[in-house]
C-alpha positions in Angstrom: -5.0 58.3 -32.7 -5.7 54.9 -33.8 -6.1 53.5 -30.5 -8.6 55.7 -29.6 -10.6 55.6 -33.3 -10.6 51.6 -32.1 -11.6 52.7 -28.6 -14.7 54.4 -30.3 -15.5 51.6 -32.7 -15.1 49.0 -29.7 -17.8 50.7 -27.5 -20.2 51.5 -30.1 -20.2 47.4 -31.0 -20.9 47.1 -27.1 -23.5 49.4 -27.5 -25.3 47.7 -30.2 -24.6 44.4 -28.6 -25.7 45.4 -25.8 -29.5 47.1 -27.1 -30.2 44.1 -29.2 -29.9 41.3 -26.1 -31.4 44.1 -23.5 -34.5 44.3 -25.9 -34.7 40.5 -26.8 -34.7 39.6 -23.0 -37.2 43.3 -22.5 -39.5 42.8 -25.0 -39.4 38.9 -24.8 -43.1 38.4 -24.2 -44.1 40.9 -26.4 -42.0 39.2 -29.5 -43.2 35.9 -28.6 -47.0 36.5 -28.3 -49.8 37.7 -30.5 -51.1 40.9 -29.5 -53.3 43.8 -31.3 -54.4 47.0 -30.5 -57.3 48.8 -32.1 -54.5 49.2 -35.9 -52.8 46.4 -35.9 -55.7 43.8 -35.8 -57.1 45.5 -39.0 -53.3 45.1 -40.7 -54.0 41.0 -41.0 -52.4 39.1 -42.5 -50.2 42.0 -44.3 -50.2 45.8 -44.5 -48.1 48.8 -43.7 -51.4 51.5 -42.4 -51.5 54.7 -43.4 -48.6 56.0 -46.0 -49.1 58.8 -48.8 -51.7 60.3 -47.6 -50.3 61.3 -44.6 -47.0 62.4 -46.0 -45.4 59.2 -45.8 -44.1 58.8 -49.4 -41.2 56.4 -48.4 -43.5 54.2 -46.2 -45.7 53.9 -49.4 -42.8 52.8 -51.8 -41.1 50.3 -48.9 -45.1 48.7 -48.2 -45.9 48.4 -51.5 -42.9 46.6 -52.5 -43.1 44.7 -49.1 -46.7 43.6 -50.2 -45.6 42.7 -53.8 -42.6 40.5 -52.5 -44.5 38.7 -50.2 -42.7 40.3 -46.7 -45.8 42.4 -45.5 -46.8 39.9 -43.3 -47.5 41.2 -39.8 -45.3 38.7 -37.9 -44.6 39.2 -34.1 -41.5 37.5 -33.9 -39.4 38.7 -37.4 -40.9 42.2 -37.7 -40.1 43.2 -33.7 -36.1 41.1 -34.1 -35.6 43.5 -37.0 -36.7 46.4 -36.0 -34.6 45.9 -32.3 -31.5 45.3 -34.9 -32.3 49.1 -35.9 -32.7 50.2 -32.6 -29.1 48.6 -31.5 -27.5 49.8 -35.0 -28.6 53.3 -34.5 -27.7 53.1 -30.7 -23.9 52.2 -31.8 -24.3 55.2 -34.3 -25.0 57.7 -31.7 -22.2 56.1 -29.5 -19.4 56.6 -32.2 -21.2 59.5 -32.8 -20.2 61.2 -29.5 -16.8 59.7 -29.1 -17.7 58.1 -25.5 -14.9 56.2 -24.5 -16.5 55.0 -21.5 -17.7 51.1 -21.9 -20.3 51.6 -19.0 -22.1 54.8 -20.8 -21.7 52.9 -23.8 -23.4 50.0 -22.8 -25.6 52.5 -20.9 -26.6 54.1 -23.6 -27.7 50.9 -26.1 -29.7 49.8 -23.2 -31.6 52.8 -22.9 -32.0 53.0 -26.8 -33.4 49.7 -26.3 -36.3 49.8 -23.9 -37.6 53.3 -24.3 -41.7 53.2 -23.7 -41.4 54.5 -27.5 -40.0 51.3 -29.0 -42.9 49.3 -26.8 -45.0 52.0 -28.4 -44.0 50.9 -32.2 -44.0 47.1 -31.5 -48.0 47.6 -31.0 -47.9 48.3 -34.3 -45.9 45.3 -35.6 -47.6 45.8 -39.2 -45.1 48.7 -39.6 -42.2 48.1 -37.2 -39.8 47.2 -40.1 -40.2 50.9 -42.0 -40.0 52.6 -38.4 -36.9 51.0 -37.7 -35.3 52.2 -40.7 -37.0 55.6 -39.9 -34.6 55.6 -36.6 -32.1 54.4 -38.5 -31.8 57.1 -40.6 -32.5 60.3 -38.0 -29.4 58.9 -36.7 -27.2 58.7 -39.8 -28.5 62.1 -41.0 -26.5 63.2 -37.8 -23.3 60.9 -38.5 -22.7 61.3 -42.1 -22.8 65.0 -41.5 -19.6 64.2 -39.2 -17.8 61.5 -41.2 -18.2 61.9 -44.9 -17.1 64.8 -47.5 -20.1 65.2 -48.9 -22.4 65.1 -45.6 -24.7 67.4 -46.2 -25.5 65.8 -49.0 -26.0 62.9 -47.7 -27.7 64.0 -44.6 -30.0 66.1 -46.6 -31.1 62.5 -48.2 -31.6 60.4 -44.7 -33.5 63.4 -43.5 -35.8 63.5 -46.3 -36.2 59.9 -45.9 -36.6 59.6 -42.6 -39.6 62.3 -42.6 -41.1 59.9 -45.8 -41.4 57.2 -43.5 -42.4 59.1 -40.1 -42.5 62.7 -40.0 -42.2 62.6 -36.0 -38.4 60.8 -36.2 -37.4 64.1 -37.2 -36.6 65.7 -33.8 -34.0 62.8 -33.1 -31.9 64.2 -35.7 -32.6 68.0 -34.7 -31.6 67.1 -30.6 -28.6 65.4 -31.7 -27.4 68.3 -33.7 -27.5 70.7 -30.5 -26.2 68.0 -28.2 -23.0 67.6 -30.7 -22.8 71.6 -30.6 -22.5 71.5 -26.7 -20.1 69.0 -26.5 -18.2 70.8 -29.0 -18.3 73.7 -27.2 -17.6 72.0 -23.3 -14.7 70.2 -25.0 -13.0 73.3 -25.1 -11.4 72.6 -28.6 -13.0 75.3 -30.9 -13.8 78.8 -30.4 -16.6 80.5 -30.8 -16.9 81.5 -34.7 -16.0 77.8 -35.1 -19.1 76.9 -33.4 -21.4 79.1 -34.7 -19.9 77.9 -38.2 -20.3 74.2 -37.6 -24.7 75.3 -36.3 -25.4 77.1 -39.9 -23.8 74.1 -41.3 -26.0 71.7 -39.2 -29.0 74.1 -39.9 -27.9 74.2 -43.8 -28.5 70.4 -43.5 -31.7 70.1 -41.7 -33.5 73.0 -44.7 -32.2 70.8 -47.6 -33.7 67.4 -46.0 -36.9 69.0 -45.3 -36.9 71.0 -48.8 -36.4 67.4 -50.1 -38.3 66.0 -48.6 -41.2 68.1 -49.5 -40.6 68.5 -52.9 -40.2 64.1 -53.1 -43.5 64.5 -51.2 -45.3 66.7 -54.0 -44.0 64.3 -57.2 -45.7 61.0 -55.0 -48.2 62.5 -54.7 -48.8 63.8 -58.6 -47.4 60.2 -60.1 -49.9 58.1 -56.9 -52.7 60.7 -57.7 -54.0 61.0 -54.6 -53.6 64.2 -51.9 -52.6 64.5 -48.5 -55.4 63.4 -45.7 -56.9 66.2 -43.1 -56.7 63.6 -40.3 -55.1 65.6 -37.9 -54.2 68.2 -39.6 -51.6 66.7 -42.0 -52.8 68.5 -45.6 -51.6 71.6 -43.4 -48.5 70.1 -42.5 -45.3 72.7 -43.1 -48.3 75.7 -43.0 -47.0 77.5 -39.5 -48.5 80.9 -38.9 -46.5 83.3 -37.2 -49.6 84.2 -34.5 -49.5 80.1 -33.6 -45.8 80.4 -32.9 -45.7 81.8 -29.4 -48.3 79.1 -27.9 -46.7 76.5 -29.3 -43.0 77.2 -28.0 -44.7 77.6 -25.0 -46.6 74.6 -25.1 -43.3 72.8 -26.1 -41.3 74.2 -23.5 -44.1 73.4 -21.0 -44.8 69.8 -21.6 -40.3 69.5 -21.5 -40.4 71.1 -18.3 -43.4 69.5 -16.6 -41.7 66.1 -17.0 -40.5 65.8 -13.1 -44.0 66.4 -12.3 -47.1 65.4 -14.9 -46.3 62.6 -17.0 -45.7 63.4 -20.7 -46.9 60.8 -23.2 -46.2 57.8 -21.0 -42.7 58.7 -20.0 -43.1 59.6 -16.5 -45.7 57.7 -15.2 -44.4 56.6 -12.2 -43.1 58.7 -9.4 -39.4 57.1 -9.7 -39.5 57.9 -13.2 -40.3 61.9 -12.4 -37.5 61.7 -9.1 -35.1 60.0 -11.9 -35.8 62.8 -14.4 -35.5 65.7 -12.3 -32.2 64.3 -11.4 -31.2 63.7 -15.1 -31.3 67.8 -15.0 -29.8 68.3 -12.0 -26.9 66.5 -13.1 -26.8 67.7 -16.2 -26.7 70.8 -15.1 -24.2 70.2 -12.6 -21.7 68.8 -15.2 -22.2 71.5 -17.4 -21.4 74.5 -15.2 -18.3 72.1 -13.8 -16.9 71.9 -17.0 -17.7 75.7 -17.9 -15.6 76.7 -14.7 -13.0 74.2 -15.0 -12.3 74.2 -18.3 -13.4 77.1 -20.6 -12.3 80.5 -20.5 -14.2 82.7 -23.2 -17.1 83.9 -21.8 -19.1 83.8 -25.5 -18.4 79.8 -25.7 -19.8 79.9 -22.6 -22.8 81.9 -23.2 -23.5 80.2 -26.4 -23.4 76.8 -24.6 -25.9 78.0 -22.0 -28.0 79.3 -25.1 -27.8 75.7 -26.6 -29.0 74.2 -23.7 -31.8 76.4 -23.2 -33.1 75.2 -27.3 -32.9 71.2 -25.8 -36.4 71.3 -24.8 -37.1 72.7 -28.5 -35.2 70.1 -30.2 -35.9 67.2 -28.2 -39.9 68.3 -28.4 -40.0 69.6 -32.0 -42.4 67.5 -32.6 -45.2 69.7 -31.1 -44.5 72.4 -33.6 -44.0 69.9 -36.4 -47.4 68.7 -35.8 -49.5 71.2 -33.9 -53.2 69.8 -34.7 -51.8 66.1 -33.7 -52.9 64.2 -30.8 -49.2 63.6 -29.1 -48.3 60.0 -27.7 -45.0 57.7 -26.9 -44.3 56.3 -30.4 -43.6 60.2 -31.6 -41.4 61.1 -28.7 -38.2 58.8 -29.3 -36.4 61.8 -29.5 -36.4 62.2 -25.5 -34.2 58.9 -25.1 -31.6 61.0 -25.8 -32.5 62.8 -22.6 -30.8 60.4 -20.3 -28.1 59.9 -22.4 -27.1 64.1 -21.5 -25.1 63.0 -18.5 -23.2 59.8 -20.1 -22.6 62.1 -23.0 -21.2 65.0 -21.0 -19.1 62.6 -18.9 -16.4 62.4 -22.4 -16.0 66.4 -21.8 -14.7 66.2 -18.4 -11.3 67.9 -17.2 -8.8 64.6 -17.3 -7.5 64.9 -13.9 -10.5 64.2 -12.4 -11.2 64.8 -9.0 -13.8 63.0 -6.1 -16.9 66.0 -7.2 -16.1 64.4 -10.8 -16.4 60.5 -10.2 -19.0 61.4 -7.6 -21.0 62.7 -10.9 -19.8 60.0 -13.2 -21.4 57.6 -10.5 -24.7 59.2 -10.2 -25.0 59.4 -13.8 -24.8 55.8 -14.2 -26.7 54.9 -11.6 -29.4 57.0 -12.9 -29.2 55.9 -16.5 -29.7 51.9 -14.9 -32.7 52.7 -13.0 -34.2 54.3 -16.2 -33.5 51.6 -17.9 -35.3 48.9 -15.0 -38.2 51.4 -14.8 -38.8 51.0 -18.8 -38.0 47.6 -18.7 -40.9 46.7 -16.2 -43.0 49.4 -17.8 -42.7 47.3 -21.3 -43.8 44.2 -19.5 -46.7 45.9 -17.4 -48.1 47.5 -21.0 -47.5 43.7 -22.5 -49.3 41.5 -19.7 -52.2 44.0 -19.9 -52.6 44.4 -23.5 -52.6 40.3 -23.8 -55.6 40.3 -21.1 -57.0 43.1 -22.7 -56.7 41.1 -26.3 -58.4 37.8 -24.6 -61.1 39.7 -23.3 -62.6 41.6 -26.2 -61.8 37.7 -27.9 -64.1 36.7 -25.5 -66.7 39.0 -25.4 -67.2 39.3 -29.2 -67.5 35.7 -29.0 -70.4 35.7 -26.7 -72.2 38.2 -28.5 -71.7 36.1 -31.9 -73.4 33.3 -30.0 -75.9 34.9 -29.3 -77.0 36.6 -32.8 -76.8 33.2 -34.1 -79.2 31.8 -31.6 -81.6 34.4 -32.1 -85.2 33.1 -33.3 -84.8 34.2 -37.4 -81.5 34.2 -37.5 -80.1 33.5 -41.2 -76.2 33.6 -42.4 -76.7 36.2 -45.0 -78.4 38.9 -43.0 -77.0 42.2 -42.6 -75.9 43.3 -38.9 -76.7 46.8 -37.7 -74.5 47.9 -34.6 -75.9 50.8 -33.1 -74.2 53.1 -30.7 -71.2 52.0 -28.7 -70.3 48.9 -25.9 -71.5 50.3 -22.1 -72.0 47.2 -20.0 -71.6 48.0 -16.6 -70.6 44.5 -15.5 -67.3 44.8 -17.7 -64.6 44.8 -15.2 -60.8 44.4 -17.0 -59.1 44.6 -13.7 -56.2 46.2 -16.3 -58.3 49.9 -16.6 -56.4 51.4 -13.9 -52.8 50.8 -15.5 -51.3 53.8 -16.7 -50.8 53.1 -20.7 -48.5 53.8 -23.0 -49.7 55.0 -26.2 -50.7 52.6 -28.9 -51.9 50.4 -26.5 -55.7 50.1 -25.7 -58.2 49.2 -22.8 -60.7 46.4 -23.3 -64.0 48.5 -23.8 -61.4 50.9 -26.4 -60.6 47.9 -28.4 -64.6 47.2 -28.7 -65.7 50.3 -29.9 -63.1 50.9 -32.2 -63.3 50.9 -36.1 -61.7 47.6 -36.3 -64.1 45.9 -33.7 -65.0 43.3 -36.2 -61.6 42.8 -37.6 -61.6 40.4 -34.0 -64.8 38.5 -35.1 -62.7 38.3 -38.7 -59.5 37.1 -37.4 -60.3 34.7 -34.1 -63.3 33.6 -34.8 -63.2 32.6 -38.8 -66.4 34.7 -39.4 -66.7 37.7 -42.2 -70.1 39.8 -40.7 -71.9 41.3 -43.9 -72.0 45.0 -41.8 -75.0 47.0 -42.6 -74.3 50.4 -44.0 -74.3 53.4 -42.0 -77.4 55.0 -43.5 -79.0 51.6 -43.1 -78.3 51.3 -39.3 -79.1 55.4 -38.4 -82.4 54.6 -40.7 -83.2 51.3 -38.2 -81.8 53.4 -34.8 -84.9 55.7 -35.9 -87.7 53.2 -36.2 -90.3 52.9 -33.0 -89.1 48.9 -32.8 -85.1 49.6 -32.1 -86.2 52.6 -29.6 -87.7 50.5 -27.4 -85.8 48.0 -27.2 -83.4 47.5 -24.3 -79.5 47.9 -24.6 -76.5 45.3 -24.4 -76.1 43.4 -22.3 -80.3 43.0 -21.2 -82.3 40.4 -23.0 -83.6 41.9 -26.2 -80.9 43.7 -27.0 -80.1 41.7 -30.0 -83.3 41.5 -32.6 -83.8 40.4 -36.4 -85.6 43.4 -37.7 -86.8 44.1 -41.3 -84.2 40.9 -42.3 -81.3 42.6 -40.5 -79.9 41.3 -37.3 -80.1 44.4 -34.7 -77.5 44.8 -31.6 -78.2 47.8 -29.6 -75.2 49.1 -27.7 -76.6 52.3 -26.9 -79.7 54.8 -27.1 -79.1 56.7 -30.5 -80.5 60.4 -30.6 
């Protein structure tokens, strides 16, 4: 028993090892250079984004005391290190988790942890990789402690609660693991069915108090902050599900699971290998499972309850959807679906021991599987780092043509107010980077223009604060009969100093 217990620890080190020097080397570039999307350019030199108000009481406390000690710093290099130590702590986690004795799945497994389009996803948003890390972290020892201490679900309870303080979307991790551990449980042929069945109410006993917690931590930050939750995307109605909602969104989060092989979902399948390697990632699956159903259990209710618990995956892994039903969906809230290629490698421990050619034929193909995944994401995570670092120079660039040019406008004084009307159309913008397929949190060229932050650029690379006219005072000059005539950016005359306010016409206001 001992040699095994150091069997377990000995891969799960491999598998942290492993994930942190696989995402070094993967996310090299990105670690190394400066990069923003539309956020993280307005988090300079420190901030943590959006916390309290969006039910992130945790991510409040940890950025505040960040700020106050002097750590908030957005920092390429230190924040992404850190946060890939997370990722490779909570891929050994997962490893011991599931007992997998195999050093190949277990290295398998860290790698995959490690360069999932989700954790390219988070390092756009450096400002906050830190707290997200932790986030993952925790998901993941909500999970463990449930298996390894006496008072787990205490415990678990806690990291759950937590975790959802600092990102409410971490939570399906936690939820997919839970049903994975059931069906291993249950494949392993080592407990009957009323001990199964036990051991889910306990896991579901777990998941209620973290949440209950979690809301009820929630309400008291919000009473001592004095502040209320936001109604950006629907988050003041977060935990409010109506029954009559139910129906379309298990369907929608069934759909989305099941589409995977054929539409891309949130930047995970964007290529056609990716789908080919997904639908195999079922197939074999699936194979395992009814292999080790035939070879190895004989009472037909462990068996139906496994097929049952592999039929709520999809649920679990997706939860998010009915989590956060008014949200706009994208990579950094799908993490939980790493754990997707991981079903075979995990499923591989539950195999009959005198194994046979169908079985090492499977063990083979789940491997090889699991690596390709792992090149794919790893190209993918340079592909969505060489074009946001064009995209970055470009709007650079462009913003500091059009600064030029305000200044060397006839009238042109330093304290005038600038009016921006309307949003950046040129049609002789050309990226070359607009057809790549993006992850989300990463952002075209005209995107990063026309965002909220657009200025935050002039601010950072160029040295210069821009006194912005108000919004009232720029929709009151977009009416007068001067602005309406004259032409839009980039034609001569687009840029005027009207009423002692320097004018730049993007577009034809209504």
């Amino acid at each position: 028993m001992k040699v095994k217990t150091e069997r377990y620890i000995n891969q799960a080190k491999l598998a942290v090892v492993t994930a942190f020097a696989v995402g070094l080397l993967v996310h090299l570039f990105g670690l190394v250079n400066v990069m923003h999307n539309n956020d993280d350019i307005w988090q300079l030199p420190m901030g943590y984004g959006t916390g309290l108000s969006s039910g992130r009481w945790l991510l409040t406390i940890l950025g505040d005391w960040m700020l106050r000690s002097g750590y908030g710093y957005n920092l390429p290099v230190l924040n992404g290190v850190v946060f890939l130590g997370f990722i490779a702590v909570s891929a050994g986690f997962v490893v011991d988790l599931f007992r997998v004795e195999n050093r190949v799945s277990a290295a398998l497994m860290g790698m995959l942890f490690a360069v999932f389009p989700s954790v390219t996803s988070v390092l756009f948003f450096k400002y906050t990789a830190i707290p997200y890390g932790i986030a993952i972290l925790l998901t993941v020892l909500a999970a463990w402690v449930l298996e390894r201490s006496r008072l787990g679900l205490l415990w678990s309870a806690i990291c759950t609660a937590m975790a959802m303080g600092i990102y409410q979307a971490y939570a399906p991790i936690t939820i997919t693991l839970f049903v994975l551990l059931l069906i291993q449980q249950a494949l392993k042929g080592k407990a009957n069915a009323g001990q199964i069945v036990k051991r889910g109410l306990y896991f579901c006993a777990a998941l209620i108090a973290g949440v209950i917690l979690y809301f009820v931590i929630l309400k008291g930050t919000l009473a001592v902050y004095h502040t209320a939750l936001s109604d950006y995307q629907g988050v003041d109605n977060m935990g409010k599900l109506s029954l009559g909602q139910l129906p379309g969104l298990l369907k929608r989060t069934l759909g989305s699971f099941l589409k995977l092989p054929i539409y891309d979902y949130c930047g995970l399948a964007n290529t056609l290998l990716l789908k080919i390697l997904y639908l195999l990632v079922w197939a074999v699956s699936g194979a395992m499972v009814l292999y080790i159903l035939a070879a190895k259990v004989r009472d037909w209710k462990i068996t139906a309850g496994t097929l049952v618990l592999c039929a709520l995956l999809p649920f679990a892994m997706n939860f998010v959807v009915i989590m956060c039903p008014d949200t706009v969906l994208y990579t950094l809230m799908v993490y939980a679906f790493v754990l997707l290629p991981c079903i075979p490698l995990i499923l591989l421990e539950c195999l009959p021991e005198n194994r046979g050619k169908g079985t090492r034929i499977l063990q083979k193909a789940a491997g090889c599987i699991a690596a390709l995944m792992v090149f794919c994401y790893a190209y993918g995570a340079n592909v969505n780092y060489t074009s946001m670092y064009y995209n970055n120079r470009q709007v650079e660039n462009y913003w500091n043509s059009i600064v030029t040019q305000v200044r060397m406008t006839e009238g042109f004084e330093p304290d005038m107010e600038w009016a921006i009307l309307g949003v950046i159309e040129d049609p002789m913008l050309e990226t070359g980077w607009d057809y790549v397929e993006l992850y989300g949190g990463n952002r075209h060229t005209e995107d990063l223009m026309n965002q909220y932050s657009r200025l935050a650029w002039v601010r950072n690379y160029m040295g210069i604060q821009i006194p912005e006219a108000s919004e009232a005072r720029a929709a009151q000059l977009a009416q007068t009969q001067q602005v309406r005539q004259m032409p839009c950016w980039p034609s001569q005359g687009s840029i005027q100093i009207l009423e002692n306010t320097v004018v730049i016409k993007f577009q034809n206001l209504e």
